[in-house]
N, C-alpha and C positions, 0 to 999 in steps of 0.2 A: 663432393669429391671424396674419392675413397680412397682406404688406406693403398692400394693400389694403381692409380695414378685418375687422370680424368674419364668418365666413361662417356658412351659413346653419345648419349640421351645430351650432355654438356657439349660435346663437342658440338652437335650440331644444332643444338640451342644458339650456341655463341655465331657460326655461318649466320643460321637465318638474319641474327639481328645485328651483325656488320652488313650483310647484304643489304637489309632493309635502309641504315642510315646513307650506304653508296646510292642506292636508287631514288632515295629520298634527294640527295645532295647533285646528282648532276644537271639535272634542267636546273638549279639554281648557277651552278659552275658556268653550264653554257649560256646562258642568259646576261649574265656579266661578261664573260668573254665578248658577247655578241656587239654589246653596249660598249665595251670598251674601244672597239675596232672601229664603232662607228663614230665615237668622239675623237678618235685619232685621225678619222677621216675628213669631221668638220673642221677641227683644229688644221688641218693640213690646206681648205679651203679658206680659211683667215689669212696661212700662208701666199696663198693665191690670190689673194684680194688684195694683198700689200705688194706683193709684187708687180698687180697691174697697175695699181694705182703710181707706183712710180713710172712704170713704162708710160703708163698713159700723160705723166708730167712731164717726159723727158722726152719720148718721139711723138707725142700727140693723138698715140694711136688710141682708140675707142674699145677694140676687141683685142683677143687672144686668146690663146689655149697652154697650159702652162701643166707638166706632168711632173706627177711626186709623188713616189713610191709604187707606177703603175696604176695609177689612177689620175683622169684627164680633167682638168680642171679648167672650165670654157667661162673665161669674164669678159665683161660688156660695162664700160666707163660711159656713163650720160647724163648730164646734169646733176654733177653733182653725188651721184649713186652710182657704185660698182656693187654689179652683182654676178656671182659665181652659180654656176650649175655643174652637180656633178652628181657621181650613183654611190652609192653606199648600200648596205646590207636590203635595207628597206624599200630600197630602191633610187628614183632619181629625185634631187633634191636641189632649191632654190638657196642663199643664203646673202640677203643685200646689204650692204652698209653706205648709211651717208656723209659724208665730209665731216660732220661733228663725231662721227665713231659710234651713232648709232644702231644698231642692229634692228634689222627689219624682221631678224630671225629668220628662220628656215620656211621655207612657202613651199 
């Protein structure tokens, strides 16, 4: 720096290497973003899977289709096991639980 203020050689030292740290940082930004939306998503079919399960205790029924937040969440009550199918980023996705609160995890 010179006794008259930043010159231009600094100035544009300093761009490059903000530039560089932004370009460096967004695929990690979106990356997380991407992951977050899709555990909001399975979180939301857990929601779905407690909801059938009581319908399925209280009218007997077997299926259903139950929406949250725009996104359709199709479960199936049978023996014991309810499982959810629904899409997310990744695509479409299985997610079963059995009576004990098992998770069959995502299929």
């Amino acid at each position: 720096m010179s006794e008259q203020g930043i010159t231009l050689l600094e100035t544009v030292l300093s761009i490059v290497i903000l530039s560089l740290v932004t370009v460096t940082l967004l695929p990690a930004v979106n990356s997380l973003q991407e992951r977050l939306q899709n555990e909001k998503i399975a979180y939301r079919a857990s929601e779905a899977a407690y909801n059938g399960v009581k319908e399925a205790a209280y009218l007997g029924t077997t299926k259903g289709m139950i929406k949250i937040d725009d996104t359709e969440y199709n479960w199936q009550y049978n023996s014991g096991e309810i499982c959810v199918t629904y899409s997310d980023l990744k695509g479409q996705q299985k997610m079963c639980v059995d009576l004990q609160g098992k998770s069959g995890g995502l299929r």
